[in-house]
C-alpha positions in Angstrom: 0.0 0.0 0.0 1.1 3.2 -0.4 1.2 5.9 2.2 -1.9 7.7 1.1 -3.0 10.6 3.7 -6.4 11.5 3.9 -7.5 9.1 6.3 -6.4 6.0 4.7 -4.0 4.3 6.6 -6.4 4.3 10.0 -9.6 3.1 6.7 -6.5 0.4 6.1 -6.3 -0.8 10.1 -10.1 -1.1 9.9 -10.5 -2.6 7.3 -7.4 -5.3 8.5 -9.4 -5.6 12.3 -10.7 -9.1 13.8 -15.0 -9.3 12.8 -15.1 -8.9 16.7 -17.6 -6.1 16.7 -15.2 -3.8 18.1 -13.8 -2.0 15.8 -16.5 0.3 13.6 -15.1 2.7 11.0 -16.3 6.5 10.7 -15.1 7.2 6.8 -16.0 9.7 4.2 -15.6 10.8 1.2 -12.0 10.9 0.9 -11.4 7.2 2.7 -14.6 5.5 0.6 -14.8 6.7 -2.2 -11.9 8.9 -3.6 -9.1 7.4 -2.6 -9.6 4.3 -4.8 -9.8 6.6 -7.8 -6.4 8.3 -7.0 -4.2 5.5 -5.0 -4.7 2.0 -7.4 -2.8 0.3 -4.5 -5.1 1.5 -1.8 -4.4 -2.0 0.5 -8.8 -2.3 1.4 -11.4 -1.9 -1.1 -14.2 0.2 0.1 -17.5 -1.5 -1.5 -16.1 -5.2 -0.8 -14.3 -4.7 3.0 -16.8 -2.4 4.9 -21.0 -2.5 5.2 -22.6 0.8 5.3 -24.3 1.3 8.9 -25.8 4.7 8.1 -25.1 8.4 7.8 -23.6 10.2 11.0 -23.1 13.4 9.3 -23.1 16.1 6.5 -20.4 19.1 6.8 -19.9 22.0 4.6 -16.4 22.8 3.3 -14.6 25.6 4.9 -12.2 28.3 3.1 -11.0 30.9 5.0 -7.6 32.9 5.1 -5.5 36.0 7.1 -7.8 39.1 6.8 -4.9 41.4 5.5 -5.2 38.6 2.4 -8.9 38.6 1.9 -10.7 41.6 3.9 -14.7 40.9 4.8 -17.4 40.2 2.8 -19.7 42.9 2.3 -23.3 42.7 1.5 -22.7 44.1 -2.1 -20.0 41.6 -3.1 -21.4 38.9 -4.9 -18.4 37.1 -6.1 -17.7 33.9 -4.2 -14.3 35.5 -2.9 -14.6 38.6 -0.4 -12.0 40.7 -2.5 -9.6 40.7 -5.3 -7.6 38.0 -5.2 -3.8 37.8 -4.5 -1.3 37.1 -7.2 -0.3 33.8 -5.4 -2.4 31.9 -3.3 -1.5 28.7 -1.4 -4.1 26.6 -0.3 -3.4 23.5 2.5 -5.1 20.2 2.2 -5.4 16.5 3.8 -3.1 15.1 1.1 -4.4 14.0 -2.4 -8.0 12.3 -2.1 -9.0 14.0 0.7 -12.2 15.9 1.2 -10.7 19.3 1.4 -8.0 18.5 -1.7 -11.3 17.9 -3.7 -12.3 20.9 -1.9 -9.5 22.8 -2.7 -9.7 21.5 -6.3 -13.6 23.0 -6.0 -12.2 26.7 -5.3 -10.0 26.4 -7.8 -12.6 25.9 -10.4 -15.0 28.2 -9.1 -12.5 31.1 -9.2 -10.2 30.1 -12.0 -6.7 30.2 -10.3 -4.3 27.5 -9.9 -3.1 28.1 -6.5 0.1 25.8 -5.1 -1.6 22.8 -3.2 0.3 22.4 0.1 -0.2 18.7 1.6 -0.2 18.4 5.3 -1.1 15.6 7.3 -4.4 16.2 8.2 -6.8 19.5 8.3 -5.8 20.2 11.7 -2.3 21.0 10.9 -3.8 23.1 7.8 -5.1 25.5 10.7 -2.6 25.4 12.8 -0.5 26.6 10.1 -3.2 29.4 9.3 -3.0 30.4 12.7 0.4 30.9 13.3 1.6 32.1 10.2 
């Protein structure tokens, strides 16, 4: 298997566990359903290894950035950035397959820029980097 991030390698230990009963898998997008389409040696296979037990959750996608970057909405501003955008924009993700890479890959089409992915290992390092930049 490859490393893939995203949460894929804990999707891998699930999918590995004893059919004891203990061990139940909270996955999403990325981890059942992307993934395969980005990482052919994935290690599990998402239709065939897990059984759906039901929805726990819907969550909206977040973008957000330094306010000297991209100062506050205002009620006339329609576009679906605040303000003009910056000559280069870097935008942190999960790690290719993840739910905010595709979300990232979202914003990039709604605003037509190509902004420099940055990888971390998971979304809360994404903030933490935000936040202490």
């Amino acid at each position: 298997m490859s490393a893939a991030p995203g949460g894929t390698i804990g999707t891998l230990r699930a999918a590995r566990a004893a059919p004891d009963g203990y061990t139940v898998l909270s996955g999403h997008i990325g981890t059942n359903a992307l993934a395969a389409a980005f990482y052919p040696d994935l290690g599990y296979d998402p239709q065939k290894d897990f059984e759906p037990i039901g929805l726990t959750a819907e969550y909206p996608e977040l973008a957000g950035g330094p306010q000297k970057t991209f100062p506050p909405a205002t009620s006339t501003n329609s576009s679906p950035m605040p303000g003009p955008m910056p000559q280069k924009l870097n935008v942190g993700h999960a790690g290719v397959g993840s739910v905010s890479y595709i979300g990232c890959l979202l914003l990039d089409a709604a605003i037509g820029i190509r902004p420099t992915m940055v990888p971390f290992t998971g979304t809360a390092p994404v903030l933490n980097a935000m936040l202490f930049r």
